[in-house]
matplotlib code that plots the C-alpha trace (Angstrom):
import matplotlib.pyplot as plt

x = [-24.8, -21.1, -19.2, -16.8, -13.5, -10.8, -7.1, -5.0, -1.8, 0.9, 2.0, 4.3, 1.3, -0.4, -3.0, -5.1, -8.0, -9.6, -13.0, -14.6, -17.9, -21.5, -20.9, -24.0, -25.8, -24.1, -20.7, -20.3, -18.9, -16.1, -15.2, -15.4, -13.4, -10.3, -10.3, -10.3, -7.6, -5.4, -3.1, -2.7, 0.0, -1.0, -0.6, -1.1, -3.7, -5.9, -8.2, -10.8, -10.6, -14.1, -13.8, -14.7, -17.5, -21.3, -23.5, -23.4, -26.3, -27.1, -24.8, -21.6, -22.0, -22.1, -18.6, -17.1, -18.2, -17.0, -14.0, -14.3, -14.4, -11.2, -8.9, -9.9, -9.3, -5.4, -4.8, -4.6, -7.1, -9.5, -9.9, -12.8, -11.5, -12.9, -16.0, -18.8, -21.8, -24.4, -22.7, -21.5, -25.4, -26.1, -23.3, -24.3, -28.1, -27.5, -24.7, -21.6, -19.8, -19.5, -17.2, -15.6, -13.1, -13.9, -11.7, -11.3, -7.9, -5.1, -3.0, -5.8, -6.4, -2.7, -1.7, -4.9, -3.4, -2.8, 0.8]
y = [-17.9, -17.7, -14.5, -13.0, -12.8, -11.2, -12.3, -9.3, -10.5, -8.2, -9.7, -7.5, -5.9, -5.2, -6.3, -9.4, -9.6, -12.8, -13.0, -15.8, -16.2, -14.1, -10.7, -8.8, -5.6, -6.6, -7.4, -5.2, -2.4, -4.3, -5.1, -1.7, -0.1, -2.9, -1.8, 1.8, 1.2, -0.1, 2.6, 2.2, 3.6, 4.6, 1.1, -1.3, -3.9, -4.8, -8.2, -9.2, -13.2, -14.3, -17.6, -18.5, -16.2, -17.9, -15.3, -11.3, -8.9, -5.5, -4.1, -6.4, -5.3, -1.9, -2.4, -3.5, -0.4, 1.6, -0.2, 0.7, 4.2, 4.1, 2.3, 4.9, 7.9, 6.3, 5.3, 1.5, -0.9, -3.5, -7.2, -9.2, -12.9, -16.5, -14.7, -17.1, -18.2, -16.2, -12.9, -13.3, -13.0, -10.1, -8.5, -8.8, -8.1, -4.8, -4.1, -3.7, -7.0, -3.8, -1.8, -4.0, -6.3, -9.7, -12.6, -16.4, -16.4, -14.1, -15.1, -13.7, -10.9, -9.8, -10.8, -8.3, -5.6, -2.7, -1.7]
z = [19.7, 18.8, 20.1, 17.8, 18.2, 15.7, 15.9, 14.0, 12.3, 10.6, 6.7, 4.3, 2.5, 6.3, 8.6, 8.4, 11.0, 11.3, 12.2, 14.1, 15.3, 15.2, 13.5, 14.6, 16.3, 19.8, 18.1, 15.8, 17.5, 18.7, 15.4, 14.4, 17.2, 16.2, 12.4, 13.9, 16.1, 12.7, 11.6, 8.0, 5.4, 1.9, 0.1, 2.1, 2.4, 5.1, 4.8, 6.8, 6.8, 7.0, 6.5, 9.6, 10.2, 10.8, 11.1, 9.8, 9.8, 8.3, 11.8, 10.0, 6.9, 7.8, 9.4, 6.2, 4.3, 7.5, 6.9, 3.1, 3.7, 6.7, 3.7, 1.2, 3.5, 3.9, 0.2, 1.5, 0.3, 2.1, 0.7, 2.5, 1.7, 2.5, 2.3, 3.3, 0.4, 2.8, 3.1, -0.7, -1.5, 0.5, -0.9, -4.2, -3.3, -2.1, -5.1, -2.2, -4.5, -6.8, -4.1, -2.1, -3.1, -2.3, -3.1, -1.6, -0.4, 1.1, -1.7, -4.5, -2.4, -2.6, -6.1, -7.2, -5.3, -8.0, -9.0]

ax = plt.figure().add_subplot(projection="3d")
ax.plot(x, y, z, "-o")
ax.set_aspect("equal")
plt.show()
């Protein structure tokens, strides 16, 4: 088992939390409580960098559409990038590839960002 760690960085178009590690039922809370903890302006962006992520449950992808809901409540916008193959299946399984914007780089994430 890998425990999870996020690193939160600040960019001109706002947070990027990296996620390392084993997002499951015993992690996902803390990841939760750190995108909570974000204060967000209408606008902005916040990714979740995945690309280093091994493991994620129904408890992870949970967070993301918690996360989905946080963005929308403050105008800003989530991008889930470096997404993994495995999660990228389960997203499109349960239809959430239809909500979420997923993307494989910052760079894509932030160049898709509307006007």
């Amino acid at each position: 088992m890998t425990e999870l760690t996020t690193t939160i960085r600040n960019t001109p178009t706002g947070p990027v939390i990296t996620v390392e590690g084993e997002l499951d039922h015993y992690s996902a809370g803390r990841l939760r409580e750190t995108i909570r903890g974000l204060t967000l302006r209408p606008g902005q962006l916040l990714a979740l960098d995945l690309g280093s992520l091994t493991f994620c449950d129904s408890s992870g992808i949970s967070v993301f559409v918690a996360a989905h809901r946080q963005v929308v409540a403050t105008q800003a916008r989530l991008a889930l990038v470096a997404v993994p193959a495995m999660i990228t299946r389960t997203l499109g399984i349960v239809g959430l590839d239809q909500i979420l914007d997923v993307h494989p780089d910052l760079e894509q994430a932030v160049r898709s960002r509307p006007a």
